[in-house]
Backbone of each chain as ProteinMPNN parsed JSONL, in Angstrom:
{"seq_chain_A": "XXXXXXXXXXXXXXXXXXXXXXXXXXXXXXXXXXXXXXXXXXXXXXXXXXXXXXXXXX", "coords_chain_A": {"N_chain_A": [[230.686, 147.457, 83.639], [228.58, 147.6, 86.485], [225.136, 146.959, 86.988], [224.34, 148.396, 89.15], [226.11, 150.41, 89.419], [225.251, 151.887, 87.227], [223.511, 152.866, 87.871], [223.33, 154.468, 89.806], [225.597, 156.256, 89.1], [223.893, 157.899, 87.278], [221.418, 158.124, 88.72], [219.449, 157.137, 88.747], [216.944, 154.073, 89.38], [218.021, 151.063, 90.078], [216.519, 149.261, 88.984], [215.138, 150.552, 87.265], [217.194, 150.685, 84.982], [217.596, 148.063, 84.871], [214.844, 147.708, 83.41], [215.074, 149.468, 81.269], [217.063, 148.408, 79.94], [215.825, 146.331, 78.616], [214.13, 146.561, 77.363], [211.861, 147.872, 78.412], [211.098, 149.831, 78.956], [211.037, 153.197, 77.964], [213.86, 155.528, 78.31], [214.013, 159.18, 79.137], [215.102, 161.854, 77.139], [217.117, 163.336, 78.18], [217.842, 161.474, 80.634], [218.604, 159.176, 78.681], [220.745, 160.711, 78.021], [222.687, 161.281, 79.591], [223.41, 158.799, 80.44], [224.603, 157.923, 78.22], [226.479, 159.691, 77.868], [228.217, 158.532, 80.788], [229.253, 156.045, 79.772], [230.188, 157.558, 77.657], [229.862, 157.905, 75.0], [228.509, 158.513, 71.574], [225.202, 158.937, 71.843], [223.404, 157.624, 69.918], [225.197, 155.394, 69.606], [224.592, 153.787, 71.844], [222.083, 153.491, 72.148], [219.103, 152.296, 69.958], [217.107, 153.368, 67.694], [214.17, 151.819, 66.362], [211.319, 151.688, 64.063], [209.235, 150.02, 65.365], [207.99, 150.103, 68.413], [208.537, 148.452, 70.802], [210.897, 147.627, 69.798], [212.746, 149.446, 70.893], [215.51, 149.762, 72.595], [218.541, 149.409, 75.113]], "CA_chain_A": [[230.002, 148.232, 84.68], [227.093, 146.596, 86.813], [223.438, 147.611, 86.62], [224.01, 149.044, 90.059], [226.643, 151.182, 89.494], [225.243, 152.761, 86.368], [221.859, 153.731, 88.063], [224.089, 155.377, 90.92], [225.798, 156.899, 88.333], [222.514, 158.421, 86.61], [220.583, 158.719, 89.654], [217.702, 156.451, 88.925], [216.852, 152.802, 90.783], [218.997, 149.255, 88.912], [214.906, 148.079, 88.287], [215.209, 151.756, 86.195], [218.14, 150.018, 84.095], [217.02, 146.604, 83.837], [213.663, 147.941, 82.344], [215.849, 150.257, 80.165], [217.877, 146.94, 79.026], [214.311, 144.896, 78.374], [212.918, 147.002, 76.584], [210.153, 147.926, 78.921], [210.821, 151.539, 79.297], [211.863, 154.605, 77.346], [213.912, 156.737, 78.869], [214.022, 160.552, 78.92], [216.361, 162.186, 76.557], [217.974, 163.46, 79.6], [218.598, 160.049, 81.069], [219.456, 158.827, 77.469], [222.109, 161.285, 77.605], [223.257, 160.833, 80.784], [223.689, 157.087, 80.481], [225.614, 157.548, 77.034], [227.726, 160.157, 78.73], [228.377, 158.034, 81.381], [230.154, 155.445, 78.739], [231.69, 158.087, 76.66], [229.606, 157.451, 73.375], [227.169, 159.561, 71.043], [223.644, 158.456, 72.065], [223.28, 156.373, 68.393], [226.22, 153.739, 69.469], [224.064, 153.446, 72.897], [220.248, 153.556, 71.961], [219.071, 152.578, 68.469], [215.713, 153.567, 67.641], [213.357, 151.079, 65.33], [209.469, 152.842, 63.834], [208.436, 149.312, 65.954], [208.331, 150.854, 69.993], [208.951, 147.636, 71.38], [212.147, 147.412, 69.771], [213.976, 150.573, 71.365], [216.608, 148.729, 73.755], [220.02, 149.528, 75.325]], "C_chain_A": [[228.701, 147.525, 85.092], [225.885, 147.709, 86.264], [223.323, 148.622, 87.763], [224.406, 150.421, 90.078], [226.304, 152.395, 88.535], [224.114, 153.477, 87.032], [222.7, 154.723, 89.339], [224.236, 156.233, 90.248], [225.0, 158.621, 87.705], [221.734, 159.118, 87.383], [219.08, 158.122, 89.357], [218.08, 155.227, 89.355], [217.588, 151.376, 89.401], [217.386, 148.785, 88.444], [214.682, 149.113, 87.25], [216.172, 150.871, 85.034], [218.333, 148.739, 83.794], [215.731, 146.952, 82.908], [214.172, 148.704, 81.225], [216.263, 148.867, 78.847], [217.107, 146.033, 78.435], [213.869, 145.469, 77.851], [211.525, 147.651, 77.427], [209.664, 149.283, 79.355], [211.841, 152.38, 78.588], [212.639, 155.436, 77.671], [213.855, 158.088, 78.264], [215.328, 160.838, 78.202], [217.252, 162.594, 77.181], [218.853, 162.501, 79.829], [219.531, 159.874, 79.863], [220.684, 159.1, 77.381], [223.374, 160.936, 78.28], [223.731, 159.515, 81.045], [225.12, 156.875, 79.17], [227.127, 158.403, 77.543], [228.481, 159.477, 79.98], [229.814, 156.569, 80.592], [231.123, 155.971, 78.015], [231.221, 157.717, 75.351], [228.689, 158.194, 73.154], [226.203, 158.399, 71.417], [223.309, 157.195, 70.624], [224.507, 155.691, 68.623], [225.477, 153.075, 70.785], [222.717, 153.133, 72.93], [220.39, 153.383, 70.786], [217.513, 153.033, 68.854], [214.983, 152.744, 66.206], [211.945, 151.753, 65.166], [208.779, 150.816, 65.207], [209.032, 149.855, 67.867], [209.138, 149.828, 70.809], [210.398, 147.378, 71.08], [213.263, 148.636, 70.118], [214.715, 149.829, 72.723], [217.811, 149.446, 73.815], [220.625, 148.854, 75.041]], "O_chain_A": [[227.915, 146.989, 84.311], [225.806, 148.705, 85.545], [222.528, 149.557, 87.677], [223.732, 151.378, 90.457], [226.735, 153.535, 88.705], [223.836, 154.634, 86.718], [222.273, 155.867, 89.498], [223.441, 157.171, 90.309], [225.354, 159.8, 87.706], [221.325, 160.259, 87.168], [217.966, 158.547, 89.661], [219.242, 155.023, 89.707], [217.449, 151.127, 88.204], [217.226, 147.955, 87.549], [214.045, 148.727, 86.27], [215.494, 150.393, 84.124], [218.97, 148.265, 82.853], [215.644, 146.489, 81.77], [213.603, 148.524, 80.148], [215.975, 148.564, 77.689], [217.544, 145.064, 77.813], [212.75, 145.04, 77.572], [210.399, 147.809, 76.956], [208.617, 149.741, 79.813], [213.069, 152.304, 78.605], [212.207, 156.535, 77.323], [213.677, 158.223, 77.053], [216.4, 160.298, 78.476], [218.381, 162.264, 76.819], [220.044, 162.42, 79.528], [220.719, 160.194, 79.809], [221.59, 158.389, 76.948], [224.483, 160.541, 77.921], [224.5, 159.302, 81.982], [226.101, 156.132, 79.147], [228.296, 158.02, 77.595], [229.568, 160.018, 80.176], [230.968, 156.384, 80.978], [232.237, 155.552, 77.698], [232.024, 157.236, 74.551], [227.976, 158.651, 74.048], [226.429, 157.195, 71.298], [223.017, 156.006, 70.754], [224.983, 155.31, 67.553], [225.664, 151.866, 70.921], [222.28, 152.45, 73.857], [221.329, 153.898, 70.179], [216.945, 153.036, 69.946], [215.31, 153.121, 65.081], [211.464, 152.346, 66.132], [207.671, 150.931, 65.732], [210.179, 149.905, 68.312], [210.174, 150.132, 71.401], [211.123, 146.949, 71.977], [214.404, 148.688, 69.659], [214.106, 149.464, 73.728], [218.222, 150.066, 72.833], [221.833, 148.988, 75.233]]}, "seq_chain_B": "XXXXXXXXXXXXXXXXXXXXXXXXXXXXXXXXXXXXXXXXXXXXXXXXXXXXXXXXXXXXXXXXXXXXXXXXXXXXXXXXXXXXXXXXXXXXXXXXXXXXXXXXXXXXXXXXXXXXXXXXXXXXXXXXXXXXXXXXXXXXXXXXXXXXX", "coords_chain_B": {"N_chain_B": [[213.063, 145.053, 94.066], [211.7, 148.201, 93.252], [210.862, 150.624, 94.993], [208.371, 151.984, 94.543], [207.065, 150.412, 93.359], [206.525, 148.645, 95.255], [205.236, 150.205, 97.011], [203.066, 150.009, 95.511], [202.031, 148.022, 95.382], [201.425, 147.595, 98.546], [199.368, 149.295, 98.544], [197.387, 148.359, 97.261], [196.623, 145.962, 98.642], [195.884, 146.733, 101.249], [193.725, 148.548, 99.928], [191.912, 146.291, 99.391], [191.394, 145.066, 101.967], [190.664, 147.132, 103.049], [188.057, 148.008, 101.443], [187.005, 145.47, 101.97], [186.344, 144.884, 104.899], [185.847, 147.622, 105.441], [183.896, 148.099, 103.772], [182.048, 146.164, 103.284], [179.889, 146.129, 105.05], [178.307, 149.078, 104.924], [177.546, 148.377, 102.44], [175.844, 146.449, 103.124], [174.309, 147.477, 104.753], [173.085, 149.461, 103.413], [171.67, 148.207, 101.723], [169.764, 146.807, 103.49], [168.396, 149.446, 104.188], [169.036, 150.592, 105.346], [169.914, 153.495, 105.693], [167.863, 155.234, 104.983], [166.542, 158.143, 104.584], [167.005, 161.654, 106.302], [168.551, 161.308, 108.488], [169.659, 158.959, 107.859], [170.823, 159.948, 106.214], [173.15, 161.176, 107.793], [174.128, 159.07, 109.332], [175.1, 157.408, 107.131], [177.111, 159.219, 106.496], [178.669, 159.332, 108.492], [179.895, 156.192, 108.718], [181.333, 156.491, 106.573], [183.235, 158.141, 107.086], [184.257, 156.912, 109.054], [185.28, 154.654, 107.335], [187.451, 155.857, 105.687], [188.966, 156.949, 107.792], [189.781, 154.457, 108.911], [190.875, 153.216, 106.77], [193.113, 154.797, 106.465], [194.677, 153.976, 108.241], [194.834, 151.566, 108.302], [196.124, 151.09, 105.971], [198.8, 152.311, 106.567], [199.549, 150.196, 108.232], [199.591, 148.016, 107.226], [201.509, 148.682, 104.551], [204.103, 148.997, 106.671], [204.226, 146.133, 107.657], [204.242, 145.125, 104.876], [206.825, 145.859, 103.788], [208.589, 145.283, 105.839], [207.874, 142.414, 105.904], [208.795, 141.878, 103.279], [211.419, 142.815, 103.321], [212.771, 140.533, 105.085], [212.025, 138.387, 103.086], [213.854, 138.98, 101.0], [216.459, 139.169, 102.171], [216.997, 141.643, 102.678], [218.272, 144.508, 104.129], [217.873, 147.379, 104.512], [216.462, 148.131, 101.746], [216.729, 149.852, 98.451], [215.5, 153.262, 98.576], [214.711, 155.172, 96.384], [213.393, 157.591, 94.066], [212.539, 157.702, 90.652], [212.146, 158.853, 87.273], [210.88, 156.871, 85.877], [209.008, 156.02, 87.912], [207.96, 158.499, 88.638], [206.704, 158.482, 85.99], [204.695, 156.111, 85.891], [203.325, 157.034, 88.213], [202.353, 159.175, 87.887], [200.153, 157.969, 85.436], [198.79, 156.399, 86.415], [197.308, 158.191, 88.512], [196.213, 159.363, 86.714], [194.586, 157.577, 85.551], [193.216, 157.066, 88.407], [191.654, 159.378, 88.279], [189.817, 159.074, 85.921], [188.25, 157.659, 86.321], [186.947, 158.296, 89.16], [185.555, 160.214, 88.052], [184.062, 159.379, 86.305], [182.511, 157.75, 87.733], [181.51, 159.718, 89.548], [180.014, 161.212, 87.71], [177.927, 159.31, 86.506], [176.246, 159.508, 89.05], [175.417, 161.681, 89.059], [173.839, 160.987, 86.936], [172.154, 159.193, 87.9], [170.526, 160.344, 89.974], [169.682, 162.237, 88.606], [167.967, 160.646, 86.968], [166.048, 159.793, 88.821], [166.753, 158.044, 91.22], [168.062, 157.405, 94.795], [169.323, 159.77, 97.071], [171.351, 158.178, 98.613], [172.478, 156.219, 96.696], [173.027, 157.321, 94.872], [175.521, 158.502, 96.191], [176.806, 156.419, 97.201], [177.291, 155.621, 94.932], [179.405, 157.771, 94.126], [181.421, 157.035, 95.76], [182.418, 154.266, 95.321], [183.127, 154.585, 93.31], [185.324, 156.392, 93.657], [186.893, 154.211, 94.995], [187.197, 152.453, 92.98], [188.596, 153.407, 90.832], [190.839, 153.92, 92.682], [191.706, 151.519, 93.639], [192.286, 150.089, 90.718], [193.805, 151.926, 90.16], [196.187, 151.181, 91.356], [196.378, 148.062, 90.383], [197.149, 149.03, 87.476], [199.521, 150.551, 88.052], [200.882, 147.787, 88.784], [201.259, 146.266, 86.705], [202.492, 148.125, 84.77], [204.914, 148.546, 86.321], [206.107, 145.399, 85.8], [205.708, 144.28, 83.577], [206.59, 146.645, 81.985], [205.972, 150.143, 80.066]], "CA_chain_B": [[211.85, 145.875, 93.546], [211.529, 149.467, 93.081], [210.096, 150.927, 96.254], [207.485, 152.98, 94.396], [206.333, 148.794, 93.462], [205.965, 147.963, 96.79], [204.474, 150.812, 97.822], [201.603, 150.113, 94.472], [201.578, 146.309, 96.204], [200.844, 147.291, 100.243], [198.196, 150.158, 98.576], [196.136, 147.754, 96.624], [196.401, 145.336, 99.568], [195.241, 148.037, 102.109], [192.678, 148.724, 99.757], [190.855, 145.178, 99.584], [191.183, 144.728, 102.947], [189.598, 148.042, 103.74], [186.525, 147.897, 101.576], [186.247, 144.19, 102.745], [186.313, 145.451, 106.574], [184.632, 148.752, 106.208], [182.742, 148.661, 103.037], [180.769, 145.424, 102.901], [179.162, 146.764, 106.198], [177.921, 149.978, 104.251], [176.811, 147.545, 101.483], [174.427, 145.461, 103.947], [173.398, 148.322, 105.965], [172.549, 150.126, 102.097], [170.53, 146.746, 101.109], [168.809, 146.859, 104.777], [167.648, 150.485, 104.071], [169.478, 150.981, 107.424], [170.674, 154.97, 105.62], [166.785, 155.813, 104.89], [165.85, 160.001, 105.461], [167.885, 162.41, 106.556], [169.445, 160.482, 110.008], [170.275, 158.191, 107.684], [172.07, 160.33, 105.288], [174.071, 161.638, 109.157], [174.73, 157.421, 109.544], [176.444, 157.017, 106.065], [178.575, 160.092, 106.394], [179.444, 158.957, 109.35], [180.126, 155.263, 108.222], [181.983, 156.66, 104.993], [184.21, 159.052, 108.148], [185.389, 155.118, 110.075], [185.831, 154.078, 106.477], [188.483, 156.674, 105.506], [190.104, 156.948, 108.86], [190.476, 153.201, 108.863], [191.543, 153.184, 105.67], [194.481, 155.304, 106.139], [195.329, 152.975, 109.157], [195.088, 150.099, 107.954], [197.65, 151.589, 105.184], [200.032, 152.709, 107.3], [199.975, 149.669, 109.207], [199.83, 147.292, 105.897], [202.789, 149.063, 104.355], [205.234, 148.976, 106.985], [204.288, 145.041, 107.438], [204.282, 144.61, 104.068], [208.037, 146.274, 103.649], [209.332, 144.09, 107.087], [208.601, 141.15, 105.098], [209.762, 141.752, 101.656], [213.496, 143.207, 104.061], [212.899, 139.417, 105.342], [212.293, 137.304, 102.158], [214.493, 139.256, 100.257], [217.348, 139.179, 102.743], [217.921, 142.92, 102.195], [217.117, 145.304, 105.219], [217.638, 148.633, 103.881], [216.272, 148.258, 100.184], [216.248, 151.249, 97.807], [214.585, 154.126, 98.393], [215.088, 156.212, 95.551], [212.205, 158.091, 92.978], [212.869, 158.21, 89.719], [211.577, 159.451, 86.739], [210.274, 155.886, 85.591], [208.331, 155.966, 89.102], [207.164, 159.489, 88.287], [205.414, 158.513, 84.874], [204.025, 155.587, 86.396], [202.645, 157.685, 88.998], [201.536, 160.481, 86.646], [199.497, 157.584, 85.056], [198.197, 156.068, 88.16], [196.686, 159.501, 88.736], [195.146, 159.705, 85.721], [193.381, 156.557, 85.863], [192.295, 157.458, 89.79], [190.737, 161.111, 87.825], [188.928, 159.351, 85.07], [187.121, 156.337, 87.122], [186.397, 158.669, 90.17], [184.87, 161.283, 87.571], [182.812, 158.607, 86.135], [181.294, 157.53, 89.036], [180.724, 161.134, 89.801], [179.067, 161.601, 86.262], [177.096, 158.053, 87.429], [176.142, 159.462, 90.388], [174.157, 162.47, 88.735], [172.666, 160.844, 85.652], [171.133, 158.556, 88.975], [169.525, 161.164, 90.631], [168.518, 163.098, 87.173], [166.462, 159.622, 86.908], [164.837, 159.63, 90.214], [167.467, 157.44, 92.104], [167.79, 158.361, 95.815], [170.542, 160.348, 97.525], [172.443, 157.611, 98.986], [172.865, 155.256, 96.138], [174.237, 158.232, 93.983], [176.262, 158.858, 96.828], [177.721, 155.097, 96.899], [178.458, 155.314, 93.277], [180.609, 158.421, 94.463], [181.826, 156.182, 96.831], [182.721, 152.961, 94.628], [183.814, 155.409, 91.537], [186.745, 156.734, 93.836], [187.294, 153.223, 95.436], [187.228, 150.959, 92.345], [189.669, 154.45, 90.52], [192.256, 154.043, 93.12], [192.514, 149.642, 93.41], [192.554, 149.878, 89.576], [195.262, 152.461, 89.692], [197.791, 150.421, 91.437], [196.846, 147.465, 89.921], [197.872, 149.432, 86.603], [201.239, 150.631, 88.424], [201.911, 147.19, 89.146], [201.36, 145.735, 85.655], [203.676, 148.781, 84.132], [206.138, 147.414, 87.054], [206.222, 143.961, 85.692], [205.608, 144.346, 82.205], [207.003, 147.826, 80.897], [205.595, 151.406, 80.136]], "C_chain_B": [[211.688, 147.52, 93.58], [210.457, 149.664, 94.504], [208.914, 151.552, 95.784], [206.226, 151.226, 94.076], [206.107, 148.603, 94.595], [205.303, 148.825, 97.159], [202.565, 150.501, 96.455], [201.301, 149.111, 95.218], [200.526, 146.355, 97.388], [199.515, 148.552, 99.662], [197.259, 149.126, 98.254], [196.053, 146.66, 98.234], [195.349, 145.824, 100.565], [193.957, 148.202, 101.554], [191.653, 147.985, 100.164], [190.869, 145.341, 100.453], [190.395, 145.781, 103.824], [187.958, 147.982, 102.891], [185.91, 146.383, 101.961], [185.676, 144.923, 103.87], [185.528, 146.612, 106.455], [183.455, 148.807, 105.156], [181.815, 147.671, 102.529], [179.428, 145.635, 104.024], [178.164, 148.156, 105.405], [177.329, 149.622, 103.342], [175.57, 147.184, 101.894], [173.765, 146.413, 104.671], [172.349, 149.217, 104.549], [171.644, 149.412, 101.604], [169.338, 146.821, 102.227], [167.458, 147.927, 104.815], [167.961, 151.205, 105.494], [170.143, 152.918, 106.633], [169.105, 155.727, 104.772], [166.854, 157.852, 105.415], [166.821, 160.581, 106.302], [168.915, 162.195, 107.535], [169.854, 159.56, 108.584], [171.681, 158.636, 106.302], [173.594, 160.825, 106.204], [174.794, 160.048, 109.081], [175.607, 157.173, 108.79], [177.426, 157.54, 106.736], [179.181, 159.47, 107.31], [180.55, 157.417, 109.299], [181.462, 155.082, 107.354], [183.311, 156.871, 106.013], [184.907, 157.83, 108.561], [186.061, 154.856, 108.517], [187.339, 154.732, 106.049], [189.388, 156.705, 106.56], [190.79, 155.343, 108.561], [191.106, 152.894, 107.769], [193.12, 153.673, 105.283], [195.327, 154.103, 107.294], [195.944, 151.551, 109.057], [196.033, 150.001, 106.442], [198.867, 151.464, 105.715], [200.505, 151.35, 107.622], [200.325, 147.825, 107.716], [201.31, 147.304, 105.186], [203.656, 149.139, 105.134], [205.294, 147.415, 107.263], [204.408, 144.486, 106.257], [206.485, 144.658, 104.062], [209.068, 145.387, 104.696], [209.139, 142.704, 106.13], [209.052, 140.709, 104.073], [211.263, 141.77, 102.319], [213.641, 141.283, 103.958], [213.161, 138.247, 104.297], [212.956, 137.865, 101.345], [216.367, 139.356, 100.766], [218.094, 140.624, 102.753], [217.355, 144.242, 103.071], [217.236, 146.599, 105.261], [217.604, 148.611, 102.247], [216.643, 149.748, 100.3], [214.925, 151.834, 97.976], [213.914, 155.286, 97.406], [213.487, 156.466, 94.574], [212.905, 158.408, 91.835], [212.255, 158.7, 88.874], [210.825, 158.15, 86.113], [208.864, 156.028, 86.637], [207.37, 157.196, 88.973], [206.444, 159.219, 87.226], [204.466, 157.233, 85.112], [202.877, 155.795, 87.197], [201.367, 158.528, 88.814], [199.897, 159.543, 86.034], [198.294, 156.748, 85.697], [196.806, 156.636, 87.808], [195.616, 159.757, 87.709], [193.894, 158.7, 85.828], [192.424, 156.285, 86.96], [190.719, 158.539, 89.182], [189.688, 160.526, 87.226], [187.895, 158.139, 85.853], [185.67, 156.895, 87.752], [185.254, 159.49, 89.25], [183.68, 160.434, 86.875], [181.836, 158.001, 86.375], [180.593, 158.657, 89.911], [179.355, 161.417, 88.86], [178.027, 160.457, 86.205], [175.875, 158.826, 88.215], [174.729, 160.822, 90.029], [173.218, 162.245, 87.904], [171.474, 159.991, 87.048], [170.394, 159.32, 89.428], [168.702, 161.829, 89.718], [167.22, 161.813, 87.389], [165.433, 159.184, 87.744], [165.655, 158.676, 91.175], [167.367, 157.973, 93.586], [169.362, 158.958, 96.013], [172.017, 159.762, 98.032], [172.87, 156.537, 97.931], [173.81, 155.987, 94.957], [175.375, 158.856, 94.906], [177.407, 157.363, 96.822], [178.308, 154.701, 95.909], [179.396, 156.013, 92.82], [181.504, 157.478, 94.235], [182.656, 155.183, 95.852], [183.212, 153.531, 93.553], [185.291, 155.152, 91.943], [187.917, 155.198, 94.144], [187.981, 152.16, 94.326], [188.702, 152.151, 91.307], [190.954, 154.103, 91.494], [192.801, 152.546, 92.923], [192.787, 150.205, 91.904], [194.08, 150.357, 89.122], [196.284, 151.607, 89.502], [197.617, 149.242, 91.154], [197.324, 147.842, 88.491], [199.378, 149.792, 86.789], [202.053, 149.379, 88.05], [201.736, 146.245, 88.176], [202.514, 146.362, 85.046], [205.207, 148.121, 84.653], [206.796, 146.405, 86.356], [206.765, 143.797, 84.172], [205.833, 145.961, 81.131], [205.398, 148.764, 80.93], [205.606, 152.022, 78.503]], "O_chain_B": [[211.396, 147.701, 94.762], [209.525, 148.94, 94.852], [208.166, 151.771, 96.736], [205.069, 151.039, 94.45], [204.937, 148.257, 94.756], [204.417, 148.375, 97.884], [201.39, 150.784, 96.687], [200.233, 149.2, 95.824], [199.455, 145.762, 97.509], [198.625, 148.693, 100.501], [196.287, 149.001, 98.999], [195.039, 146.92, 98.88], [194.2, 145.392, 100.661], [192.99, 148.084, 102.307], [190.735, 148.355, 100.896], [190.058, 146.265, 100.524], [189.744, 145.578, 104.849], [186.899, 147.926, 103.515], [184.727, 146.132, 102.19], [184.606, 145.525, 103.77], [184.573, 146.757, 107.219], [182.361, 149.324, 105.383], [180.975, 147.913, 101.662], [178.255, 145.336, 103.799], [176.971, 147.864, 105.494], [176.381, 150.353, 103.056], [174.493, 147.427, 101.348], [172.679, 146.168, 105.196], [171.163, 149.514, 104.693], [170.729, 149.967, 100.997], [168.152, 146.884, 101.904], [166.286, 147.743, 105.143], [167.408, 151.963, 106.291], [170.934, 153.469, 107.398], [169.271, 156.688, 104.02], [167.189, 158.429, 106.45], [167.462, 159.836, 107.043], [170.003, 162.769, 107.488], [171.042, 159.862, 108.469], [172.684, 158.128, 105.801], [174.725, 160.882, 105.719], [175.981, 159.951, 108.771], [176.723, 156.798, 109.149], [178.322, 156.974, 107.362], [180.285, 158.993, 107.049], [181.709, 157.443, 109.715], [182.29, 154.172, 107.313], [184.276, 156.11, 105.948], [186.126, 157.75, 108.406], [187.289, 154.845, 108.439], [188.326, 153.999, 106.123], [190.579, 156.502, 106.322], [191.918, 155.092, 108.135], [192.074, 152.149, 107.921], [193.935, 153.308, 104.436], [196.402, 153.55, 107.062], [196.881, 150.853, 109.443], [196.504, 148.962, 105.98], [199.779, 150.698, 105.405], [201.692, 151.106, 107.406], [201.191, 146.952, 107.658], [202.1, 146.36, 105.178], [204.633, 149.47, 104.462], [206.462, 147.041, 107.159], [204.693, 143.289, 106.29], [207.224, 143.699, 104.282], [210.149, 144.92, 104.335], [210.094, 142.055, 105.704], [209.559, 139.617, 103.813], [212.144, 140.977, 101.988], [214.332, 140.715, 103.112], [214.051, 137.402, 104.388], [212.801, 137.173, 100.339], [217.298, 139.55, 99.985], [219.308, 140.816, 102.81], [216.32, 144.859, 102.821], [216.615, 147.116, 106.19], [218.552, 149.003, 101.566], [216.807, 150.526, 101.239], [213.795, 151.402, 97.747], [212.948, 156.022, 97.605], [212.636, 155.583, 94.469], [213.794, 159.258, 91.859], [211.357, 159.333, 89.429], [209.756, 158.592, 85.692], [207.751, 156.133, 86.12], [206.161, 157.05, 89.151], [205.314, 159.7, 87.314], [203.396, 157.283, 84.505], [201.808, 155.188, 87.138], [200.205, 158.608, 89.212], [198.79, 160.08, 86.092], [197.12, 156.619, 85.35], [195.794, 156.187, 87.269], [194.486, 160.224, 87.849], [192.708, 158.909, 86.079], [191.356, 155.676, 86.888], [189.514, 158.523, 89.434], [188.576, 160.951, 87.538], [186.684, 158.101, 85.634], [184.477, 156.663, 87.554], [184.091, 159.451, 89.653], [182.508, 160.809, 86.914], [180.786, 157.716, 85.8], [179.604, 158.618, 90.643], [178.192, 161.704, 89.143], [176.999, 160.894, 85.687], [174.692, 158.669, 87.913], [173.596, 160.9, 90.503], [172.129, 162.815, 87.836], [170.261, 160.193, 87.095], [169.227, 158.952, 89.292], [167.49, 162.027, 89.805], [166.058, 161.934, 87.779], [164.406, 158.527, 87.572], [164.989, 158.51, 92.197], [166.64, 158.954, 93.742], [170.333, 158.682, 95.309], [173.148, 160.25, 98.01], [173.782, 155.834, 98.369], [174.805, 155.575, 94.362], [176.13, 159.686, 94.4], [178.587, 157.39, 96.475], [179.257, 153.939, 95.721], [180.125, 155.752, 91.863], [182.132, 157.11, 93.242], [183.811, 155.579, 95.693], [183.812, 152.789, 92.774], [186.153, 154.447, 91.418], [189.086, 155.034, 93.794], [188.884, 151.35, 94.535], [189.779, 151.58, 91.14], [192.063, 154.032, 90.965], [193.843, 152.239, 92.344], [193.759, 150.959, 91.934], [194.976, 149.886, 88.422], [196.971, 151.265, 88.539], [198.629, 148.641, 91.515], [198.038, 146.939, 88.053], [200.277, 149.487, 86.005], [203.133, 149.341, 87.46], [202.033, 145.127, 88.596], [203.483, 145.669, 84.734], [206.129, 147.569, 84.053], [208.023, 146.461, 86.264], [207.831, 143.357, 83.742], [205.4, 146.239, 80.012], [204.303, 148.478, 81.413], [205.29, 153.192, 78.283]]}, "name": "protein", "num_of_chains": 2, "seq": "XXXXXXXXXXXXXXXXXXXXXXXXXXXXXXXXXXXXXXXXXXXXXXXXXXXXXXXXXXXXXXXXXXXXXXXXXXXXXXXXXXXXXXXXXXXXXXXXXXXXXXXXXXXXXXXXXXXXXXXXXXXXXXXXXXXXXXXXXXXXXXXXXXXXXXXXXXXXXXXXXXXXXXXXXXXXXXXXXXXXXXXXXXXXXXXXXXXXXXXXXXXXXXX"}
């Protein structure tokens, strides 16, 4: 699936889901959800979460 | 680019180019002593009044030239328009950093006069609170932009 199609998807902008993918932004547990639902996976096979911030990534 | 980026880009632009154009004039006329006694507190306001109008003008007219030539060097002539919620906490934070500048050049603006300052120089540090609060904002937008949130 592109970058374009998922932010369609979601309803936020592809520079929303490259910063998702870089690390450079958190999303909302909302989104979160919405993105993993979108795949078809629990949220922990789609997001991990590390205690360091910088390392939360898609 | 995220349209809420371009729009942080053509603001800060807009900005410089308005306190260049309207507010180094207000500077030299403030150094001159050209806003002396009560006519001259009528002169600022009035001064401050071109500054703001022109300010929104030279927005308007900034941002839709800015946006014609990003369509152009980007080859893409209906970008995205969309708001998201990234764009909203960006925004949110913006805002904040506009509140605490402007309020500090407010809180400026009275310890000056408590000390005997005059009326128009605690009025310019209004002035320069809100001014130097809003550039700062969007160059904070357009760091988050670049470099994450």
């Amino acid at each position: 699936m592109t970058q374009k199609a998922l932010a369609e998807k979601v309803g936020v902008t592809r520079q929303t889901i490259i910063a998702i993918e870089a690390a450079k932004y958190s999303p909302s547990l909302e989104l979160a959800f919405q993105i993993a639902t979108v795949f078809g996976k629990p949220l922990s096979e789609i997001f991990n979460y590390d205690a360091e911030p910088n390392d939360r990534s898609l | 680019m995220a349209s809420e980026e371009r729009n942080a880009i053509g603001a800060f632009i807009a900005s410089i180019i308005t306190f260049i154009y309207f507010g180094t004039p207000i500077w030299r006329k403030t150094q001159a002593g050209a806003y002396s006694g009560d006519e001259g507190l009528v002169s600022w306001a009035h001064d401050v009044l071109w500054l703001m109008g022109g300010g929104i003008v030279i927005g308007i007219v900034v941002m839709i030239a800015f946006h014609i030539l990003l369509s152009i060097i980007t080859n893409n002539p209906s970008p995205e328009m969309i708001t998201d919620e990234r764009d909203r906490m960006i925004g949110r934070r913006g805002t904040l950093i506009t509140l605490v500048i402007a309020s500090a050049g407010f809180i400026a603006a009275i310890v000056m006069l408590a000390v005997g300052w005059g009326a128009i120089a605690a009025l310019n540090t209004i002035l320069v609170g809100m001014a130097l609060g809003s550039t700062i904002s969007e160059i904070q937008k357009m760091v988050y932009y670049r470099f994450g949130i």
